[in-house]
DRENBA-162015 format. One record per residue: residue in one letter; residue number from 1; z, y, x of N, C-alpha, C in turn. Coordinates in steps of 0.05 Angstrom, whole numbers, m for minus. Last residue first. Example, Ala and Ser with C-alpha at 12.3 -4.5 7.8 and 13.67 -1.06 7.14 Angstrom:
SITE  resn  resi     nzz     nyy     nxx    cazz    cayy    caxx     czz     cyy     cxx
SITE     s     2     142     m45     257     143     m21     273     157       1     258
SITE     a     1     156    m114     264     156     m90     246     156     m66     264
REM end
This chain:
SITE  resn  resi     nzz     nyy     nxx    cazz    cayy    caxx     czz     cyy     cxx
SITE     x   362    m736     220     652    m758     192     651    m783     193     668
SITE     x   361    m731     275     654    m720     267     675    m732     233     661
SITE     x   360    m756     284     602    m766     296     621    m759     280     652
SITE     x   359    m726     262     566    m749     252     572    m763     263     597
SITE     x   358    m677     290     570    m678     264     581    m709     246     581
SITE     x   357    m695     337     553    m680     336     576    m691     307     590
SITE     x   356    m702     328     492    m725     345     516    m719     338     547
SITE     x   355    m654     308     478    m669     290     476    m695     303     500
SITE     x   354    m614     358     486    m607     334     498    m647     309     505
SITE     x   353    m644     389     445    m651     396     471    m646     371     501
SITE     x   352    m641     360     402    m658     368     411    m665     370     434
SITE     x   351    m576     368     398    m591     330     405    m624     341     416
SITE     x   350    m571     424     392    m560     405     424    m577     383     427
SITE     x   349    m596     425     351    m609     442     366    m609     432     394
SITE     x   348    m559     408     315    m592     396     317    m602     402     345
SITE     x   347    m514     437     328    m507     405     334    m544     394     339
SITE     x   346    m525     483     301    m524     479     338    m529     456     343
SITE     x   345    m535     469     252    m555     470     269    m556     473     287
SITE     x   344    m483     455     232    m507     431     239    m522     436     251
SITE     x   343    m459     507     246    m450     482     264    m464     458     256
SITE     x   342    m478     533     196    m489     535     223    m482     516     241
SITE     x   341    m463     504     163    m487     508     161    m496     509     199
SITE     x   340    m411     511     157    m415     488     162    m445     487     170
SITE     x   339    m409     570     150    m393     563     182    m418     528     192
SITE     x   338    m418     567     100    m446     579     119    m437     569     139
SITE     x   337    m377     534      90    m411     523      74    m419     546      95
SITE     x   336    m340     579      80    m336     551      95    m363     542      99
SITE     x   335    m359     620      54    m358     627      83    m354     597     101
SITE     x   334    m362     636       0    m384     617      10    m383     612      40
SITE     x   333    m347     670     m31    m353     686     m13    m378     659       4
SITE     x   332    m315     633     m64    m334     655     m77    m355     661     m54
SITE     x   331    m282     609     m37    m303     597     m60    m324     607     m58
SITE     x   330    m253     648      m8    m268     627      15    m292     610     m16
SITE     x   329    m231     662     m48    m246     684     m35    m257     667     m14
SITE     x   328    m199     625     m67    m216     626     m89    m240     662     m72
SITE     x   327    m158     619     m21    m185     594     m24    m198     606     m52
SITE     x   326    m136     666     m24    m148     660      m6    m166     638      m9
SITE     x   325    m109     668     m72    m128     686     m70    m143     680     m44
SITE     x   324     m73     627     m74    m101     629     m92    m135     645     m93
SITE     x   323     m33     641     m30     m59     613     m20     m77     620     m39
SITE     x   322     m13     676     m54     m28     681     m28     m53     655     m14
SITE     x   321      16     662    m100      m3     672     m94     m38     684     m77
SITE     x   320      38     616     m74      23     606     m94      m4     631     m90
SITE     x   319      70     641     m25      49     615     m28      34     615     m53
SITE     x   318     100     669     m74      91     687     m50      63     674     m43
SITE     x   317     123     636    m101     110     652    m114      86     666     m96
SITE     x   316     156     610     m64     135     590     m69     124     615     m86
SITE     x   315     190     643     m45     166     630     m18     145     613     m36
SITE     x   314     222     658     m73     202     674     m74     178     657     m52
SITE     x   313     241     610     m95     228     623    m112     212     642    m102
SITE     x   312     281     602     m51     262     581     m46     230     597     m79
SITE     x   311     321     643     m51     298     643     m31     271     622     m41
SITE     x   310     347     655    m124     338     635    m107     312     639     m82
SITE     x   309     355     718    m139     340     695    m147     336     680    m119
SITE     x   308     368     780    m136     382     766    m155     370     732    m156
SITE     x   307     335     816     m97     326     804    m130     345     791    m152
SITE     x   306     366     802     m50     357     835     m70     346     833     m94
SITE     x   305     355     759     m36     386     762     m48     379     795     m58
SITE     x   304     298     746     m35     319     732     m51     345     743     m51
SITE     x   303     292     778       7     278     787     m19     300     775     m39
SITE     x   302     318     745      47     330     787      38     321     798      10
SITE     x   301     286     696      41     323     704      48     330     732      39
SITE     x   300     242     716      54     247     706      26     278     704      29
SITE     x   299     208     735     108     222     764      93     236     744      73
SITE     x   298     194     691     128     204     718     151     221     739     134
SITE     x   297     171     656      97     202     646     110     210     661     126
SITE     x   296     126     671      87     141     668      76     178     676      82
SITE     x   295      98     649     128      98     676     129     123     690     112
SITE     x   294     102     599     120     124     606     145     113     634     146
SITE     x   293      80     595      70     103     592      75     119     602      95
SITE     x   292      21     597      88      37     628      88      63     611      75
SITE     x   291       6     555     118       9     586     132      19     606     126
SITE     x   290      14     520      76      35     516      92      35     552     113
SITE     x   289     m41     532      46      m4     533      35       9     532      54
SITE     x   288     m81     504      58     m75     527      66     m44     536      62
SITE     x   287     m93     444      35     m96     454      63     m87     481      75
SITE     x   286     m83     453     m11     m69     435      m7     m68     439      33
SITE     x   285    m118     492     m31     m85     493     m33     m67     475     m18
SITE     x   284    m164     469     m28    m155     494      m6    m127     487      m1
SITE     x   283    m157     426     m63    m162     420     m38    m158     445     m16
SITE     x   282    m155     465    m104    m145     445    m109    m140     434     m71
SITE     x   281    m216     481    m111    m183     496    m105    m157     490     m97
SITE     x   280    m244     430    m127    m241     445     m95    m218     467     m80
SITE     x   279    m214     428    m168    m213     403    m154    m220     422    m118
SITE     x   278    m232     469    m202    m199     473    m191    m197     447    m173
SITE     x   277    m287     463    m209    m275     491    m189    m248     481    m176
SITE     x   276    m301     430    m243    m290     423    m211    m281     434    m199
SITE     x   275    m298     431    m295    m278     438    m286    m272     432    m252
SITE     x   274    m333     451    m348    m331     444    m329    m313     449    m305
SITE     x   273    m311     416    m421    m316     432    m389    m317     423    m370
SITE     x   272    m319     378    m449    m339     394    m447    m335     418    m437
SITE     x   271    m271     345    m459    m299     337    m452    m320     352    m445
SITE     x   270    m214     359    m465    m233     377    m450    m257     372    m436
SITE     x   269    m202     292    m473    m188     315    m470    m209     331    m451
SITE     x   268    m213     242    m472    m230     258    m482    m220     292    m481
SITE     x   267    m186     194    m413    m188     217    m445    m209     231    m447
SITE     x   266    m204     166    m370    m218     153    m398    m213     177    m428
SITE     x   265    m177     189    m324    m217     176    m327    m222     171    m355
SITE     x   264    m126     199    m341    m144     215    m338    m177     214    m339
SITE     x   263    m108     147    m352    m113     161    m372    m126     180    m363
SITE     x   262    m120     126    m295    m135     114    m311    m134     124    m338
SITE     x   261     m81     162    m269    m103     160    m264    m129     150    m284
SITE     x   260     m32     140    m296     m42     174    m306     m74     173    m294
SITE     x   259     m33      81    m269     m29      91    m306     m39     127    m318
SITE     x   258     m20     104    m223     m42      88    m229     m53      93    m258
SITE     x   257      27     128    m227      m5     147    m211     m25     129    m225
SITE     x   256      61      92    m243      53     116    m255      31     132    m246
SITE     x   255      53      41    m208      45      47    m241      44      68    m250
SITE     x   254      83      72    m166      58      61    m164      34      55    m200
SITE     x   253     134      99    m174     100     116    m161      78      99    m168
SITE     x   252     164      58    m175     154      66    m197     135      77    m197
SITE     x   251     182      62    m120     160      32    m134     146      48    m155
SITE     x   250     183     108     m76     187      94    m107     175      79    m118
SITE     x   249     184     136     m13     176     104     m21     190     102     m50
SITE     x   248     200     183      m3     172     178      m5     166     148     m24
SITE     x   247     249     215       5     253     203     m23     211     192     m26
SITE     x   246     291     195      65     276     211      55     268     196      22
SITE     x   245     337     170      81     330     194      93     308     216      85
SITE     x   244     374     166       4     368     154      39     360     183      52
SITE     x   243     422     177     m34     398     183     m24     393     167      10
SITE     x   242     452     149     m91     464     147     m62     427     152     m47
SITE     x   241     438     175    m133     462     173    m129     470     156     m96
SITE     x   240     381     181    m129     397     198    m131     427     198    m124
SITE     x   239     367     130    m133     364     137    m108     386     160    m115
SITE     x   238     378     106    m182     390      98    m165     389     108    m137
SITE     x   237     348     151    m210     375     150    m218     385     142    m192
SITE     x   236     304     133    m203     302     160    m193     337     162    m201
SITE     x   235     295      81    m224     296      81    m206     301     117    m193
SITE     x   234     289     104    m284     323      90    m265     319      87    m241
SITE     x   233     250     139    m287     273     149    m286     297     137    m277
SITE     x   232     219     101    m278     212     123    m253     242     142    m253
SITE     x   231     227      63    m324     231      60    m292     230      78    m268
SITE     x   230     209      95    m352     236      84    m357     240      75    m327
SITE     x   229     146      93    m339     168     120    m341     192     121    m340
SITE     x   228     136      50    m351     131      64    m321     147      89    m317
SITE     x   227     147      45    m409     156      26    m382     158      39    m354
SITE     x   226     106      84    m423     130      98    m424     147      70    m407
SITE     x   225      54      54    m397      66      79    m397      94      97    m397
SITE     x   224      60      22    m439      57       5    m401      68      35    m394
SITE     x   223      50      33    m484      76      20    m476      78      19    m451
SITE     x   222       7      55    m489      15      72    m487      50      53    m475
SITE     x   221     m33      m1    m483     m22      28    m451      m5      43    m463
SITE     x   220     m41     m48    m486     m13     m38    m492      m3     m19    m478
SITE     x   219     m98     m61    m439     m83     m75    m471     m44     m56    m474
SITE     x   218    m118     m37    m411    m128     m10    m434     m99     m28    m449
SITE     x   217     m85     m62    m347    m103     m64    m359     m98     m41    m383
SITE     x   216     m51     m49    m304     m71     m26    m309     m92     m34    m325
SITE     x   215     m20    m100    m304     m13     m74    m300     m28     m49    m314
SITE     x   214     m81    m136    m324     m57    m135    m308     m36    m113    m322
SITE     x   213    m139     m96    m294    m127    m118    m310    m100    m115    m310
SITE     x   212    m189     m62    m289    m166     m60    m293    m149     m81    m320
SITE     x   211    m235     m65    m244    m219     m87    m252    m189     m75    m266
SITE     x   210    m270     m33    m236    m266     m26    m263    m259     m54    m267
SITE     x   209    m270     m14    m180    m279     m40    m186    m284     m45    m219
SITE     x   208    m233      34    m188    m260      41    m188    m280       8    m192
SITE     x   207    m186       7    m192    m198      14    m215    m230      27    m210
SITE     x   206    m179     m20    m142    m185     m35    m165    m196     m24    m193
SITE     x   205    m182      37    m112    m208       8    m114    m205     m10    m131
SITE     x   204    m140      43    m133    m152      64    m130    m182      48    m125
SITE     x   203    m100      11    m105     m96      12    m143    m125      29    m142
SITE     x   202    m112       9     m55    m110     m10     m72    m119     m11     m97
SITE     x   201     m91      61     m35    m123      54     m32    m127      32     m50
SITE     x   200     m27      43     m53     m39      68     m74     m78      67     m69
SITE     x   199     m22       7      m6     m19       6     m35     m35      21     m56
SITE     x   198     m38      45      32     m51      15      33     m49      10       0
SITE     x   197       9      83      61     m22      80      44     m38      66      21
SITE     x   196      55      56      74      58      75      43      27      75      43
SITE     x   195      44      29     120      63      22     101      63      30      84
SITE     x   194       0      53     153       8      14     146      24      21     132
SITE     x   193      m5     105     156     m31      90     139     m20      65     127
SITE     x   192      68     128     130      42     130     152      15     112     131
SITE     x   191     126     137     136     106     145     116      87     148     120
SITE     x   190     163     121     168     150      90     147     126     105     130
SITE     x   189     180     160     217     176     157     189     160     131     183
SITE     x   188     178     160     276     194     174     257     191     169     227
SITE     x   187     165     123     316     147     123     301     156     140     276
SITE     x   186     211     109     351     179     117     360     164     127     347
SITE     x   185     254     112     325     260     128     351     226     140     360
SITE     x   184     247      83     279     253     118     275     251     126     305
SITE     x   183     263      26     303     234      41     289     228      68     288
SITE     x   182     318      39     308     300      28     325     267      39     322
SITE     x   181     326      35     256     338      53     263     323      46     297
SITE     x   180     308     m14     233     292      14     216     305      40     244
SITE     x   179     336     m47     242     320     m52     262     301     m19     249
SITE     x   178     391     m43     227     383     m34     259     354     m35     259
SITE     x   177     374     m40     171     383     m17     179     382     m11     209
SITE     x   176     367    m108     161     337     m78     162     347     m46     176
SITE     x   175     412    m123     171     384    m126     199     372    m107     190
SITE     x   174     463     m73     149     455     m92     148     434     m92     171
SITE     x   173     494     m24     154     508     m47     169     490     m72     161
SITE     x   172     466       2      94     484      12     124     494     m18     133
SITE     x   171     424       4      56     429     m14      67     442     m11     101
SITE     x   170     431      50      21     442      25       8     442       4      26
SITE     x   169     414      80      50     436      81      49     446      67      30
SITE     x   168     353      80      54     365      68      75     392      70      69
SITE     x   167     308      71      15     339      57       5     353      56      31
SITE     x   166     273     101      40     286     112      14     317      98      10
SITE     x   165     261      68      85     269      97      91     289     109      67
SITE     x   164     248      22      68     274      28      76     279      47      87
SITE     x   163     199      14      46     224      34      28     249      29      43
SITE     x   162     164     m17      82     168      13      93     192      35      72
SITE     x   161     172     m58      55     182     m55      81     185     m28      85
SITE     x   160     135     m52      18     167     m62      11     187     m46      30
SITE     x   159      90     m36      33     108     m14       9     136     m24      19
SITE     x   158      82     m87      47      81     m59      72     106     m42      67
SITE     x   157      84    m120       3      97    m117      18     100    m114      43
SITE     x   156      32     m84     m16      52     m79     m40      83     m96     m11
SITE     x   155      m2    m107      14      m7     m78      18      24     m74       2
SITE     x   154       1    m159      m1      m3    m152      22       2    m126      27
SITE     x   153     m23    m154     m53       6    m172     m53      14    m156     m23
SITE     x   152     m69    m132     m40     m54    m113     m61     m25    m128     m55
SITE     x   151    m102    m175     m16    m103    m150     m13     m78    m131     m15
SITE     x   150    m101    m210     m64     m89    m210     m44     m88    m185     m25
SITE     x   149    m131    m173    m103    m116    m187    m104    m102    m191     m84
SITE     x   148    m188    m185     m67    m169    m162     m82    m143    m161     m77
SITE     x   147    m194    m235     m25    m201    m214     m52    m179    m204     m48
SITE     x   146    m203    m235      48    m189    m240      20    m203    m227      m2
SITE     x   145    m243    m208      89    m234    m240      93    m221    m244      65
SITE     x   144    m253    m159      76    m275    m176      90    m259    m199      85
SITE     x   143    m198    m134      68    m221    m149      33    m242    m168      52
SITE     x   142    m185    m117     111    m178    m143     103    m188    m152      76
SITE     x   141    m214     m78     118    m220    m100     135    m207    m122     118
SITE     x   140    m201     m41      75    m237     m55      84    m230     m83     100
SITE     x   139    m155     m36      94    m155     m48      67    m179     m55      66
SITE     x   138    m155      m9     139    m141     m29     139    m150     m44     113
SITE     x   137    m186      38     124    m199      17     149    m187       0     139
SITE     x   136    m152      64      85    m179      58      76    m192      36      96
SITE     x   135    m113      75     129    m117      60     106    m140      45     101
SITE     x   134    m142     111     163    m128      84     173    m122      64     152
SITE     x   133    m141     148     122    m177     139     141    m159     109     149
SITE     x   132     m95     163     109    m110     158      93    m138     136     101
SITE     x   131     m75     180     154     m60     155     144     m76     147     121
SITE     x   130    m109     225     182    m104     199     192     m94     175     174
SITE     x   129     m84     260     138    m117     248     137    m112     222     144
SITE     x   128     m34     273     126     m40     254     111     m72     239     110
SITE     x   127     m21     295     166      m7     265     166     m21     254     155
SITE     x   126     m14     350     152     m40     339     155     m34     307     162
SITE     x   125      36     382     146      15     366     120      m4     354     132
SITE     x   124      59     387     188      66     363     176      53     357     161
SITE     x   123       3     389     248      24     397     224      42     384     202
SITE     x   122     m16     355     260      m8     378     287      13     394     272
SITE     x   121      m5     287     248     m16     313     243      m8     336     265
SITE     x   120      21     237     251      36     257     249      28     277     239
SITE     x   119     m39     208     287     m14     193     276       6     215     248
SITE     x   118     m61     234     318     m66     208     311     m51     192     288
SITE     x   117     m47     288     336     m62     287     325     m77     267     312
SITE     x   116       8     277     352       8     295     332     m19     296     315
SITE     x   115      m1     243     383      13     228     372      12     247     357
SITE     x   114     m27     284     425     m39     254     413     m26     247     387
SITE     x   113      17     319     428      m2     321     419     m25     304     417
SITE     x   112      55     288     462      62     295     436      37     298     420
SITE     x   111      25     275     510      33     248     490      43     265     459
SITE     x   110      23     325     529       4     311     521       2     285     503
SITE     x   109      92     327     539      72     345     512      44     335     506
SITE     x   108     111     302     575     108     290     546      91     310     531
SITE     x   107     103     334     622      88     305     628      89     292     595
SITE     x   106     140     369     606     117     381     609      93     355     619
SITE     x   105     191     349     564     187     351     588     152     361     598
SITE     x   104     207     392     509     201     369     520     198     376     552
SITE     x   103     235     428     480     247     425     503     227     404     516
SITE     x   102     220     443     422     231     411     423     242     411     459
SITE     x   101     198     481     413     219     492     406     238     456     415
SITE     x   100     138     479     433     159     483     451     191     484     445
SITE     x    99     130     448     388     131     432     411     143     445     429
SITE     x    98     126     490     355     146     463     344     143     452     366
SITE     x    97      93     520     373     109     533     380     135     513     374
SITE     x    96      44     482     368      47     491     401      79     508     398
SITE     x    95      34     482     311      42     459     319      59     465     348
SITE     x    94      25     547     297      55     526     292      58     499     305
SITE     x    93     m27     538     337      m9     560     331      19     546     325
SITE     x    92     m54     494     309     m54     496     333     m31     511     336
SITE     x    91     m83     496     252     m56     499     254     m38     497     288
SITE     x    90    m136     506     273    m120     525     257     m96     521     254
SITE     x    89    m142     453     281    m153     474     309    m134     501     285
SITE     x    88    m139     427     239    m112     421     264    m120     439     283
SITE     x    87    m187     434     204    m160     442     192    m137     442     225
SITE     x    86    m224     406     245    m225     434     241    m194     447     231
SITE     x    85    m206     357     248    m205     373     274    m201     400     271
SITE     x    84    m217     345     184    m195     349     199    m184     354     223
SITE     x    83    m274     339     199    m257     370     175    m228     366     188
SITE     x    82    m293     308     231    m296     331     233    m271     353     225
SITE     x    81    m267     264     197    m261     265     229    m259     291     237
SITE     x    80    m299     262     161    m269     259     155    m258     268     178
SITE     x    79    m356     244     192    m347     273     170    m310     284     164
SITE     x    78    m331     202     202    m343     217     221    m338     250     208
SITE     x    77    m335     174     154    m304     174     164    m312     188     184
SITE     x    76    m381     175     126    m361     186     118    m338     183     134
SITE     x    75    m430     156     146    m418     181     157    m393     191     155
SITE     x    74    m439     115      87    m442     125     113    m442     150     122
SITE     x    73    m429     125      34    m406     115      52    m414     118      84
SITE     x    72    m453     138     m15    m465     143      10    m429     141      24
SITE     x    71    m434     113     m62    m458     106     m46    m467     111     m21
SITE     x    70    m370     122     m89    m394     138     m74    m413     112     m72
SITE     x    69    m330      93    m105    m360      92    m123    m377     111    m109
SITE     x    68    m294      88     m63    m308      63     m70    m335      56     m84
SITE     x    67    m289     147     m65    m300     135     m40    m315     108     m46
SITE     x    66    m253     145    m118    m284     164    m104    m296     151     m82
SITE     x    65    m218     117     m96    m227     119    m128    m269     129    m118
SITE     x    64    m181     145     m58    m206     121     m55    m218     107     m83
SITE     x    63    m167     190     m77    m195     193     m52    m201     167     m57
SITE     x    62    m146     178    m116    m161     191    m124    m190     197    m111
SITE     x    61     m91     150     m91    m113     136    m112    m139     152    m123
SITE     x    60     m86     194     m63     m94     171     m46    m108     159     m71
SITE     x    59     m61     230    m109     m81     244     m90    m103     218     m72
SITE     x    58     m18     208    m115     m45     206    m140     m73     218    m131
SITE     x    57      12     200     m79      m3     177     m90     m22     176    m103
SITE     x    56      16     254     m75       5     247     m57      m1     219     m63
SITE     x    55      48     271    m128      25     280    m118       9     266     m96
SITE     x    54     107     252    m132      78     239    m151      47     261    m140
SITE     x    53     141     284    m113     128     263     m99     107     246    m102
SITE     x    52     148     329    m156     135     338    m129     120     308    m112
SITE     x    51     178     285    m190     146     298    m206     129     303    m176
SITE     x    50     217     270    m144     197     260    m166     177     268    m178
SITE     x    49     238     305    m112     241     283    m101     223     267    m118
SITE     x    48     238     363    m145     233     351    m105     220     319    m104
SITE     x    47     258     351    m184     228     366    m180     220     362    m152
SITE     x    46     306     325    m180     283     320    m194     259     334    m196
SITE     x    45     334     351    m152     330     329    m144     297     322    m158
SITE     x    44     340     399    m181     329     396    m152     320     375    m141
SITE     x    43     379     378    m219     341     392    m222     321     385    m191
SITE     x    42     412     362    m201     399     347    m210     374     356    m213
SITE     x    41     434     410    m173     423     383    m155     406     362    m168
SITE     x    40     421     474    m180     415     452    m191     415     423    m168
SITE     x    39     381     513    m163     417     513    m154     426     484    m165
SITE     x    38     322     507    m142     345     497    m160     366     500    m151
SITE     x    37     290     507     m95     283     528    m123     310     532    m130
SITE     x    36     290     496     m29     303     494     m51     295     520     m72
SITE     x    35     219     499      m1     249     493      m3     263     488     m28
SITE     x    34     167     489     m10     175     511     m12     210     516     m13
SITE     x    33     144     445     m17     147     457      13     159     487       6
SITE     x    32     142     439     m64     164     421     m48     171     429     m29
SITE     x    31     106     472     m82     123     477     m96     147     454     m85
SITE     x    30      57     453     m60      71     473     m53     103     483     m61
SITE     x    29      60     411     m86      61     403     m64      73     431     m58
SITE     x    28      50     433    m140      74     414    m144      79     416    m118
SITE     x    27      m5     446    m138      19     470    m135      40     448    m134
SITE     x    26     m31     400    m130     m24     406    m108      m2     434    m115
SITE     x    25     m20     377    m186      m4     364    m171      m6     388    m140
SITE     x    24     m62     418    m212     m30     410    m219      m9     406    m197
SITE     x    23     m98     401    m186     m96     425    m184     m66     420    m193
SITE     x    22    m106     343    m203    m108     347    m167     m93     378    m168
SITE     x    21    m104     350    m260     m85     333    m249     m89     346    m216
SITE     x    20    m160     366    m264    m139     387    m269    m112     383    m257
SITE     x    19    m194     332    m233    m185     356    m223    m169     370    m233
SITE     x    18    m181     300    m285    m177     289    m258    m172     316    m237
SITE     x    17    m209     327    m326    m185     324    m325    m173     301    m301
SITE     x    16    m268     318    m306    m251     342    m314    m220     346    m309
SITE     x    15    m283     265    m301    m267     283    m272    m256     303    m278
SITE     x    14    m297     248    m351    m266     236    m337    m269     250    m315
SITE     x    13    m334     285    m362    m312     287    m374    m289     273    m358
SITE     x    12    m379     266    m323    m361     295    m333    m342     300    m341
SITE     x    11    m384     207    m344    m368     219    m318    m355     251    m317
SITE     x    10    m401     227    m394    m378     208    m391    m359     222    m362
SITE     x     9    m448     244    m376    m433     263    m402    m398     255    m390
SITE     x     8    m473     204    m351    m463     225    m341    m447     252    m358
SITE     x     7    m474     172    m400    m460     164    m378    m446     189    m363
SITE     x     6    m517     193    m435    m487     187    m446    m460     180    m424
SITE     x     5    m555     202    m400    m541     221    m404    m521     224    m419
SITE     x     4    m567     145    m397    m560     156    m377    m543     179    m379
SITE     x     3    m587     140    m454    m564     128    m447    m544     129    m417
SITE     x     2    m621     172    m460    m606     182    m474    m569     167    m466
SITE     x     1    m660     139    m432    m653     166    m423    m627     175    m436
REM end
C-alpha cells in the first residue's frame, strides 16, 4: 500500500509542474497572437519566433505523453471529435466573415469549409486538433508494422521536409523551393499532422514508454540541456538573419520540449501542490484567447498611442485578462460539465428511443 501511494504521490508531483509549464506556455500563445509587443527586432524576434514557438511542441509532447499512459483509449478520438466541433461551432462567426473577406466563388466555399474543418481549423488556432488526432493515427499505424525507433527516423524526416517553410530563404532558386512553392498553392503550410506532428507524438511516447535513452536519456542532463539551448540559440541566429515564411519548423524545438518535458516529470519542485487547476485553465486559454483579440483589435491602435505603449501590449493585457476571467468563471460556475451532462442524456435518450422504434417496426 505504502508503495502505491509512493507512486501516486510521484505522479502528483510530476503533473504539478507539467501544468505549470501548459499555463506558462499557453499565455506565451497568447502572447504571439497578440501581434507585435517589441519595437525591438531582436526581442521581437525572440519572443515571437522562440520561447512563443516552444509551446505547441510541448503541448503535442504532452497530449501524447498522456494518451500513451491513459488506459482508457477507447472513445478517445470520438470524444476528440466532439470537443472540437463544439470549439468550431463558436468560432463559426470569424471563420464565415474570413471566407467572405476572400471573394471566393460561391461553388468554393463548401470546399473552403471542409478544408477549414479537416485540415486548417475554422480558425487558425484550432489546426491544431486535426493535426494532432492525424498524428497520433499516423504514428499508431506505423508502430503496427516498425519499432519505435524507426518510427521517430521517419517522423524526424517529415520534420526535415516540412522546414522548408522556415529555411525557405536560404533556399531561393533551388528543387525544394519550386516544388514548396507548388505545395503552398493547396495545402498553405508544412504545419499540419504529416510533417510537424509526428515528431514531437514521438518524443512524447517514447518517454511515456519510459524509454528514455539516447537524447533524452537522465545520463548528462544538465549538459544535454544547456547543448539544446546552444543550439536553440544558433539555430535561432541563423533563421533570424535571413527569415523564411514562417518560424514553426526548429530542430532545436525538438530536444528542448523533450528535455523540459522530462525535467518537468521528474523534479521535485512543488511536490505538494495541487496544481491541475492551471492545466484546465490552461486549456480555456488556449481555446478562448483568440475571441477577444479581435475584440481587441477594435479599440488597441487608439489605446496604444494614448498610453504612450506599443498596440500589440494592450491586446495581449486586454486577452490575458479577459480570457482569465472567462475560463476561471466557466471553472467555477461548472457550465461546460452541466452543457456536457445534458448532451449525454439527449444522446441516451435518442439511442433509446432509436432502439424502441426499430424493434417495433421488427
Amino acid at each position: 500500500m505504502s508503495e502505491v501511494n509512493a507512486i501516486e504521490t510521484k505522479q502528483k508531483l510530476n503533473s504539478a509542474m507539467i501544468s505549470v509549464l501548459q499555463f506558462v506556455f499557453s499565455i506565451m500563445v497568447i502572447l504571439l497572437h497578440s501581434n507585435r509587443v517589441f519595437y525591438s527586432d531582436v526581442f521581437h524576434f525572440t519572443q515571437k519566433s522562440i520561447f512563443s514557438r516552444l509551446a505547441v511542441p510541448f503541448f503535442l509532447i504532452c497530449s501524447a505523453y498522456f494518451y500513451k499512459r491513459s488506459p482508457h483509449k477507447k472513445g478517445y478520438f470520438k470524444k476528440a471529435i466532439m470537443q472540437y466541433i463544439g470549439w468550431s461551432i463558436l468560432y463559426i462567426p470569424l471563420g464565415y466573415i474570413y471566407i467572405a473577406s476572400l471573394a471566393l466563388p460561391v461553388f468554393a466555399i463548401p470546399l473552403a469549409i471542409i478544408v477549414g474543418l479537416c485540415y486548417s481549423g475554422i480558425w487558425y488556432h484550432l489546426w491544431y486538433i486535426p493535426a494532432f488526432l492525424f498524428g497520433i493515427y499516423f504514428v499508431n499505424k506505423l508502430n503496427q508494422y516498425m519499432k519505435m525507433r524507426m518510427v521517430f527516423l521517419i517522423s524526424l524526416i517529415l520534420y526535415l521536409i516540412g522546414s522548408v517553410e522556415t529555411y525557405y530563404s536560404y533556399l531561393q532558386g533551388t528543387f525544394l523551393h519550386q516544388i514548396y512553392e507548388q505545395y503552398r498553392v493547396f495545402f498553405l503550410t508544412s504545419r499540419n499532422g504529416l510533417f510537424y506532428v509526428p515528431i514531437f507524438i514521438c518524443v512524447g511516447y517514447l518517454i511515456a514508454q519510459e524509454k528514455e535513452v539516447g537524447l533524452f536519456s537522465k545520463q548528462f542532463f544538465k549538459m544535454k540541456c544547456l547543448l539544446a539551448l546552444g543550439c536553440l540559440v544558433l539555430e535561432g541566429t541563423i533563421i533570424y538573419m535571413n527569415q523564411g515564411i514562417d518560424k514553426n519548423f526548429m530542430f532545436s524545438f525538438i530536444p528542448v520540449t523533450g528535455l523540459l518535458f522530462i525535467w518537468a516529470k521528474h523534479t521535485s519542485i512543488w511536490q505538494e501542490k495541487q496544481l491541475c487547476t492551471l492545466k484546465q485553465l490552461s486549456i480555456y486559454y488556449f481555446f478562448i484567447h483568440p475571441l477577444f483579440i479581435e475584440m481587441a483589435a477594435l479599440f488597441s491602435e487608439e489605446m496604444g498611442q494614448s498610453l504612450g505603449i506599443h498596440e500589440g501590449w494592450v491586446v495581449f493585457i486586454f486577452t490575458l485578462v479577459a480570457t482569465h476571467l472567462t475560463a476561471y468563471s466557466i471553472l467555477k460556475t461548472g457550465v461546460v460539465e452541466r452543457i456536457k451532462i445534458k448532451l449525454r442524456t439527449v444522446a441516451i435518450f435518442i439511442k433509446k428511443n432509436a432502439r424502441k422504434h426499430s424493434q417495433i417496426n421488427t
